[in-house]
C-alpha positions in Angstrom: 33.3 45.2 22.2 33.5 41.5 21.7 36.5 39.5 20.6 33.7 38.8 17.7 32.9 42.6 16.7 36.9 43.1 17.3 37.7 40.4 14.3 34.9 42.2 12.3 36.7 45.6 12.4 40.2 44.5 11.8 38.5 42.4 8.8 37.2 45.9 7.3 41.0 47.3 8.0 42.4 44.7 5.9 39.6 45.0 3.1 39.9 49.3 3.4 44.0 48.5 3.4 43.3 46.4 0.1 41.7 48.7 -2.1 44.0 51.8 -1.2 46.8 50.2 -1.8 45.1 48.9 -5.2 44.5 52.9 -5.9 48.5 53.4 -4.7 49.7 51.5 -7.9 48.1 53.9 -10.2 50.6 56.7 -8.4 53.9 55.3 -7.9 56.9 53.8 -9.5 60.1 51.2 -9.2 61.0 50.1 -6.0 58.4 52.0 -4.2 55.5 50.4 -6.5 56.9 46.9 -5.8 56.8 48.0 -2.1 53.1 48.6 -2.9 53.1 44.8 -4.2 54.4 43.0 -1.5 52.3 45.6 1.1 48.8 44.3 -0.6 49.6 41.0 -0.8 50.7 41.1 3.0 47.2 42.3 3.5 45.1 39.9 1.7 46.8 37.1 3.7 45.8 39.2 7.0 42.4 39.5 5.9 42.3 36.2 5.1 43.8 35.2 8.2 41.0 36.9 10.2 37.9 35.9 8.0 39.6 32.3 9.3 39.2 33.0 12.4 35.8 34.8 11.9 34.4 31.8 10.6 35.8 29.5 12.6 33.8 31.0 15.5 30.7 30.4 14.0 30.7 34.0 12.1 30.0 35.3 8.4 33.3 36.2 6.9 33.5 39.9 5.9 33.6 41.2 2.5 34.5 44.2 1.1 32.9 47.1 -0.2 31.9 47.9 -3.6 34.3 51.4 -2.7 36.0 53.3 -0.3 36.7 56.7 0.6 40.5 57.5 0.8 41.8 60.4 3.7 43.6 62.3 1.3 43.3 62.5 -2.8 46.0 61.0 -4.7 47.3 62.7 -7.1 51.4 61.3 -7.0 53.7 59.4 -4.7 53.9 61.6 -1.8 50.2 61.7 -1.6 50.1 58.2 -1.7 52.4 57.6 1.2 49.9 59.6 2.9 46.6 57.2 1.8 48.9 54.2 3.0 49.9 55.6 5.9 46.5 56.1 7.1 45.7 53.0 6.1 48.2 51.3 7.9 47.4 53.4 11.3 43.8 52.5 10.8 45.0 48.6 10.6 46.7 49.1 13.8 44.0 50.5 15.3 41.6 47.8 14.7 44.5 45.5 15.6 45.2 46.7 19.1 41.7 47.1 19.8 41.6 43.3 18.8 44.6 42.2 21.1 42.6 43.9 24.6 39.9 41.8 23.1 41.5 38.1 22.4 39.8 35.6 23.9 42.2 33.2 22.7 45.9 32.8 22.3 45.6 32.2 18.4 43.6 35.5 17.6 46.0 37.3 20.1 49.1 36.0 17.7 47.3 37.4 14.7 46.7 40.8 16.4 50.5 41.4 18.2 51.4 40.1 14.4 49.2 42.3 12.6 50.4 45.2 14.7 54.1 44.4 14.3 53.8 44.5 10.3 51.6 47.4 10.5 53.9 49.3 12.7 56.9 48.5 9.9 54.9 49.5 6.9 54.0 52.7 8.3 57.2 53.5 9.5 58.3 52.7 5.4 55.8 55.0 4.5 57.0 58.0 6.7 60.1 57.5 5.1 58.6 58.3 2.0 56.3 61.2 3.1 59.5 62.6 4.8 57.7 62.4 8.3 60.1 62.3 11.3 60.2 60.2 13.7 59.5 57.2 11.0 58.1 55.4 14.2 55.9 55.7 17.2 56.4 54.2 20.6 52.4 52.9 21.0 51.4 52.0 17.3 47.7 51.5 17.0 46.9 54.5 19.5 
């Protein structure tokens, strides 16, 4: 996989990220719904951030889909910490696979940042689903 294809996946992350965290307002309340808020706006600015980047190596940006299809129903709160949690561990997926990929020490910033704030969110969102331990010693894996 390419630095390239790497960008393209972690683009699709952030757009996947987007929309279930749109589908997480619907299901949660007060401080944990203004979590929500500040989560998806985090994640526009990362998608953002790599359809830059996409671009700026010659690349079509990516857009998102007309849908996705969430891991888990959501049907309350707890199920939605479990929609954003996946979310987030698919995010730092695509984000470690992009930092073995970096061809450059600006795209390598985006993905150790991208994994940093996706290894905080999820461990906010264990919290919430009353997982233990609320973090992982190899995010993205």
């Amino acid at each position: 996989m390419s630095q390239n294809a790497a960008l393209d996946t972690a683009a699709d992350a952030e757009n996947t990220a987007v929309f279930t965290y749109g589908v997480l307002t619907a299901f949660t309340t007060g401080e944990v719904r203004d979590t929500v808020a500040e989560y998806i706006a985090a994640h526009r600015v990362r998608r953002d951030q790599l359809n830059e980047a996409l671009l700026a190596a010659g690349q079509p940006e990516r857009t998102p889909a007309a849908g996705y299809l969430l891991p888990v129903d959501v049907t309350d709160q707890a199920t939605a910490a479990k929609a954003a949690l996946a979310a987030e561990n698919d995010c730092a997926k695509a984000y470690r696979a992009l930092l073995e990929r970096a061809d450059s020490q600006a795209v390598r910033r985006t993905a150790v940042d991208g994994l940093t704030d996706c290894a905080l969110r999820s461990s906010y969102w264990r919290s919430i689903a009353g997982e233990k331990p609320l973090t992982v010693a190899f995010p993205g894996q």
